[in-house]
C-alpha positions as CSV (number, residue, x, y, z in Angstrom):
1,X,36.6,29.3,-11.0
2,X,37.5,27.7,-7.3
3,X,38.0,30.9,-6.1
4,X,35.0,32.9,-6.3
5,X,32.7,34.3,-3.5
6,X,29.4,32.6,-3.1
7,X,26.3,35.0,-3.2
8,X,26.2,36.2,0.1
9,X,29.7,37.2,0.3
10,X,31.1,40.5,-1.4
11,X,34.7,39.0,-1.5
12,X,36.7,36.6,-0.5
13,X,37.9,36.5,3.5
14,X,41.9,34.3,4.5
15,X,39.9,31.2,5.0
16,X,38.7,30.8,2.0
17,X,41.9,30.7,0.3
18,X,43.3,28.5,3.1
19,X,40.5,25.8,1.8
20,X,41.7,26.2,-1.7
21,X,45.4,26.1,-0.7
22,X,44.4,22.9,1.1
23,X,43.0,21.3,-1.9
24,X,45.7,22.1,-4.3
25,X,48.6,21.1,-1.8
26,X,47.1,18.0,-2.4
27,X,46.8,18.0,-6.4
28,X,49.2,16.6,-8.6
29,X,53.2,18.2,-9.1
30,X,52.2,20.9,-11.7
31,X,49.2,22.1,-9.3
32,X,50.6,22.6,-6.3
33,X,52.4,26.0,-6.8
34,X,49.0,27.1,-6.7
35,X,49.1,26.5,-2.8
36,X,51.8,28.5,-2.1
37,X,50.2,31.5,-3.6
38,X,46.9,30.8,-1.9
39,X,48.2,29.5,1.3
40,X,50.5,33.2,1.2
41,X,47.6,35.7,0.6
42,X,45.5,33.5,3.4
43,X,48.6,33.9,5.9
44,X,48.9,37.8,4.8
45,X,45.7,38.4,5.4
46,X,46.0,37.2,9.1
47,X,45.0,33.6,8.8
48,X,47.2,31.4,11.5
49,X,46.4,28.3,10.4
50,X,48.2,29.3,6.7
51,X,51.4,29.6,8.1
52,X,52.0,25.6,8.2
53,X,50.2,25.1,5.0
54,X,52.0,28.0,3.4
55,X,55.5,25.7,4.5
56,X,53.6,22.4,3.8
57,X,53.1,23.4,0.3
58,X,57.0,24.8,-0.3
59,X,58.4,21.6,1.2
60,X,55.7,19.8,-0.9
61,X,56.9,21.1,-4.4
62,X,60.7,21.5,-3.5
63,X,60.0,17.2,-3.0
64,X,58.2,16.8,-6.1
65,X,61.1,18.6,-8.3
66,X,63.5,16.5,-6.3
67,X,64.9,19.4,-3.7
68,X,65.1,18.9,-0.3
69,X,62.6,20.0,2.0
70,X,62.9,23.9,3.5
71,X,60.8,23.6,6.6
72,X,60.5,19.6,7.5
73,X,57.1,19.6,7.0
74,X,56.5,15.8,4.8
75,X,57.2,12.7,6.3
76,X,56.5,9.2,6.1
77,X,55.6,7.1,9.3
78,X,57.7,3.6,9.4
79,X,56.1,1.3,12.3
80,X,57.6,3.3,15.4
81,X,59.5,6.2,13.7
82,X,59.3,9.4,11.7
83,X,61.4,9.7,8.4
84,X,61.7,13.0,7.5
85,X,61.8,13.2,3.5
């Protein structure tokens, strides 16, 4: 299981689920729900740097069921320019 403490750890601590948010933010479509929940309990359990992910990851699947994007977080750079997606 990804999520599991290693030996020395008695339970998982925000950054760990902040590096499994990470990698399934970058899985394919039917994966990356899995972010948002991991990327959440990270950011609830004080983690700053969840708080992007945790938007990265809802703007990531609303663009992979063919929504819009919530929070502007996906882009693709052209040359000189940002297009937002």
């Amino acid at each position: 299981m990804l999520c599991q403490p290693n030996k020395k750890q008695k339970k998982l601590i925000a950054s760990d689920y902040y590096k499994a948010a990470m990698i399934f933010q970058h899985a394919p479509p039917r994966q990356q729900k899995r972010a948002i929940t991991l990327a959440k309990k990270s950011m609830n359990m004080g983690y700053v740097k969840a708080k992007w992910l945790y938007m990265a990851a809802i703007d990531r699947a609303l663009l992979a069921s063919g929504e819009k994007q919530k929070f502007g977080t996906q882009f693709k750079v052209l040359k000189n320019n940002k297009e937002v997606r």
